[in-house]
C-alpha positions as CSV (number, residue, x, y, z in Angstrom):
1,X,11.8,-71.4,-132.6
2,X,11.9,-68.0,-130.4
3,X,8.2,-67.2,-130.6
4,X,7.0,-71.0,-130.0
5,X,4.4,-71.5,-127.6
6,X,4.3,-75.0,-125.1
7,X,2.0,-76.2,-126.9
8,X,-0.9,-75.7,-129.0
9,X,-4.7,-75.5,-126.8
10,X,-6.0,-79.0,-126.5
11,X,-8.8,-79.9,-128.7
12,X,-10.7,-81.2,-126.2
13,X,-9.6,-81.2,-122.5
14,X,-10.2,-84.3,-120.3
15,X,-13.5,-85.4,-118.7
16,X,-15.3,-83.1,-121.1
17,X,-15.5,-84.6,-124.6
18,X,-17.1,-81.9,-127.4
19,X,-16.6,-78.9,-125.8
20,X,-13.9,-76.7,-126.4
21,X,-13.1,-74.3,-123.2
22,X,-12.0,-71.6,-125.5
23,X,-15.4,-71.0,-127.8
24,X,-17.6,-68.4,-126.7
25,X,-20.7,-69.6,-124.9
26,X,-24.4,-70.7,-126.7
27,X,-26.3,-68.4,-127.2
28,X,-23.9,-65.3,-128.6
29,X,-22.1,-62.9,-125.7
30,X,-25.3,-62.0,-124.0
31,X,-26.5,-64.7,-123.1
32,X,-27.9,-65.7,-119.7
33,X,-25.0,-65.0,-117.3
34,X,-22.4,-64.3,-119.9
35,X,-20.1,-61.2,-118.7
36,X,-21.9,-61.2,-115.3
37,X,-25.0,-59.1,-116.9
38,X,-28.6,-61.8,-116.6
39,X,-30.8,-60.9,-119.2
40,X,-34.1,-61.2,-117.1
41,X,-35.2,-58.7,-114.5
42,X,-35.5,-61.9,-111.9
43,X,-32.5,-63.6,-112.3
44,X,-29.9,-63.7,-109.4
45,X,-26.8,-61.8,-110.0
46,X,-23.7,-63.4,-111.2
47,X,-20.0,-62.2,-110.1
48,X,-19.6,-58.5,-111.4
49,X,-22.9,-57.4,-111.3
50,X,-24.1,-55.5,-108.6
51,X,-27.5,-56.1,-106.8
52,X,-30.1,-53.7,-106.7
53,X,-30.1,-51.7,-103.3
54,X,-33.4,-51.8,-101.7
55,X,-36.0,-49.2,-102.1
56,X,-36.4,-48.0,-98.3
57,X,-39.6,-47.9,-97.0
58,X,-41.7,-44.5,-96.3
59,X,-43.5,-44.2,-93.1
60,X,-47.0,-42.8,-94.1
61,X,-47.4,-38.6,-92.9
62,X,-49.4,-39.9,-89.4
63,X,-46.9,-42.4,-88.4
64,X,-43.6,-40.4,-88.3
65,X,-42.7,-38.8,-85.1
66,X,-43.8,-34.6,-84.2
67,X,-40.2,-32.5,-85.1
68,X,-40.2,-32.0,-81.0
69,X,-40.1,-35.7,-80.1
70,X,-37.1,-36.6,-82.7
71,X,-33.7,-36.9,-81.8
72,X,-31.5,-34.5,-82.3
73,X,-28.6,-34.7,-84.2
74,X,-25.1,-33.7,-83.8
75,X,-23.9,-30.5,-84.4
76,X,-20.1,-30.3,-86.2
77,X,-19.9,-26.9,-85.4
78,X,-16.3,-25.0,-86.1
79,X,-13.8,-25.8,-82.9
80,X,-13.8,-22.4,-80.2
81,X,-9.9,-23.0,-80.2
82,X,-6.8,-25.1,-81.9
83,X,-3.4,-25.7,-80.6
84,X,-1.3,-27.8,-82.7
85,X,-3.5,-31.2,-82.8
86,X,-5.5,-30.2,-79.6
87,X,-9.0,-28.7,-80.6
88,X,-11.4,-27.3,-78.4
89,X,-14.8,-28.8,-78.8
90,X,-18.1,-27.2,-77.0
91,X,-17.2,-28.5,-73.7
92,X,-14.7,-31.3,-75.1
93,X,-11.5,-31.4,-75.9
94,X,-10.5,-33.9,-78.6
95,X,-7.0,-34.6,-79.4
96,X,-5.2,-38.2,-80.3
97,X,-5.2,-39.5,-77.0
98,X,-8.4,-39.3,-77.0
99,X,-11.7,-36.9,-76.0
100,X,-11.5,-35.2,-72.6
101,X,-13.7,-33.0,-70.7
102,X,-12.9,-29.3,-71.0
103,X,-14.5,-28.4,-67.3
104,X,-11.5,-28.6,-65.0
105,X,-8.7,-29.4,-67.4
106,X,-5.3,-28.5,-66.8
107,X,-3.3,-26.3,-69.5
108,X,0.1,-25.8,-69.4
109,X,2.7,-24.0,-72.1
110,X,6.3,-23.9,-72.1
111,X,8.2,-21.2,-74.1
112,X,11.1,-23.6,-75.8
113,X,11.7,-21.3,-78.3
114,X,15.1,-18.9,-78.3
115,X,15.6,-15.6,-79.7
116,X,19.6,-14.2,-81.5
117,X,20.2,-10.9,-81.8
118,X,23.3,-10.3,-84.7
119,X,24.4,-7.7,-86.8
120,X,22.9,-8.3,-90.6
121,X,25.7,-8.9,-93.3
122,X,24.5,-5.8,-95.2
123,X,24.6,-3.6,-92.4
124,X,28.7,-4.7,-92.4
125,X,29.2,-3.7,-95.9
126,X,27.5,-0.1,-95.1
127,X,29.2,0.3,-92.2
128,X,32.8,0.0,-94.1
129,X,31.6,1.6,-97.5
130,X,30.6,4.5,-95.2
131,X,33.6,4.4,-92.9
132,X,35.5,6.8,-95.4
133,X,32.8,9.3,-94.7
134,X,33.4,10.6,-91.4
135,X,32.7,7.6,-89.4
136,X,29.3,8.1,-89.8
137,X,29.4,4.1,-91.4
138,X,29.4,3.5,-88.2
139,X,25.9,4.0,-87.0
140,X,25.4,1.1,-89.3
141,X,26.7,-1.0,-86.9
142,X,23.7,-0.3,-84.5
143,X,21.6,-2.4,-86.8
144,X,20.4,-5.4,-85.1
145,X,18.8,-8.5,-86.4
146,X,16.1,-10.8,-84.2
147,X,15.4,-14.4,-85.1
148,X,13.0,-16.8,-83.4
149,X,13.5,-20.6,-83.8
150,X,12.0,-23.4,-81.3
151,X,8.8,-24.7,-79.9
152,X,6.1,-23.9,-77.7
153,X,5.3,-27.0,-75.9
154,X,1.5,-27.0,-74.9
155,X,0.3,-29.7,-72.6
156,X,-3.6,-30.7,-71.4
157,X,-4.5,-33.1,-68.3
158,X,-8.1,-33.4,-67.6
159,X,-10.6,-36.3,-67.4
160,X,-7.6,-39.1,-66.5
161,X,-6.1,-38.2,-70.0
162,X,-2.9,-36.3,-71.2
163,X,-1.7,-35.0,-74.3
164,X,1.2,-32.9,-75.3
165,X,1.9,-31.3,-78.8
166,X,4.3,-29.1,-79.5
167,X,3.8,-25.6,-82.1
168,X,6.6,-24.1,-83.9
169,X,7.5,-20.4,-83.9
170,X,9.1,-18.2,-86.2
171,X,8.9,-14.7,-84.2
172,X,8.2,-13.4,-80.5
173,X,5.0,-12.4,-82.3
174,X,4.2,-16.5,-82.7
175,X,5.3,-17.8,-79.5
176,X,2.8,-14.5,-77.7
177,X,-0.2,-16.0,-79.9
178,X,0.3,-19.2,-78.3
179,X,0.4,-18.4,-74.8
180,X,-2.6,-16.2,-75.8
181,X,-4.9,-19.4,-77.1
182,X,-3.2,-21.5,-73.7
183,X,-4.7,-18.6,-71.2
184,X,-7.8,-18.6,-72.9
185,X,-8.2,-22.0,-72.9
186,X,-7.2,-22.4,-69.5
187,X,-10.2,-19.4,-68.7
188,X,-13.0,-21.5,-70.5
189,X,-11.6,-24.6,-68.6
190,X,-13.0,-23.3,-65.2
């Protein structure tokens, strides 16, 4: 009684005597329609097929426009400059707030970033496994270590439009390249 169904299929369903829902249709499994393929070259799609794109139509060689008179099309060229999610465009600058002009925009860059000078741990360990030796251990002590952590916050204003972003740094090396990129895009702005 575990594996028992509701019911066996009905025989013949209501409103349609003689035909059984569950036999496959006249005609075999390729029949007109059957699996959404028509069997005719003419015959109007059924669901699952796809209709035949149209061909498009050639212009004959005298009709088409001279190469001088067409439109041009875009150029995708490589952006001049990129800072963070701010890329400079040809004379546009296009970032999520939108594009802006890049003739009189206004640049700025903050330096948010902070730099820790400390002693390494295994200039420590030199220093008192070379104490015995006349305290020349030490000049291990003179050691220093830098580390850069933060932001460089770089903000645009032009055309009605502004947009910050904000660039991590890992060295003094980083935050420089930034400030770099922000002067020359604030020299191409003008």
């Amino acid at each position: 009684m575990a594996n028992q169904y509701p019911g066996p299929p009905p025989e013949q369903p209501p409103g349609q005597p003689g035909q059984n829902p569950y036999a496959a249709p006249p005609g075999g499994p390729y029949a007109e329609g059957a699996y959404g393929y028509p069997t005719t070259p003419g015959a109007t799609p059924v669901y699952g097929y796809p209709q035949a794109a149209p061909q498009p139509q050639s212009q004959p060689y005298s009709q088409q426009q001279p190469y001088s008179q067409q439109q041009p099309q875009p150029a995708f060229a490589a952006p001049l400059l990129t800072l963070g999610d701010i890329a400079v465009n040809g004379d546009t600058i296009v970032s999520p707030a939108g594009p802006m002009p890049l003739r009189g925009a206004v640049w700025t860059a903050t330096d948010m970033s902070r730099t820790e000078e400390r002693i390494p741990p295994h200039a420590i360990v030199l220093a008192i496994l070379f104490f015995l030796l006349c305290f020349i251990g030490l000049l291990f002590l003179l050691m220093k270590e830098r580390t850069t952590t933060g932001f460089v916050q770089v903000s645009v204003n032009s055309g009605g439009r502004h947009h910050s972003t904000m660039i991590p740094v890992q060295s003094r090396n980083q935050v420089v390249h930034v400030l770099n990129q922000v002067s020359y895009a604030q020299s191409i702005s003008m």
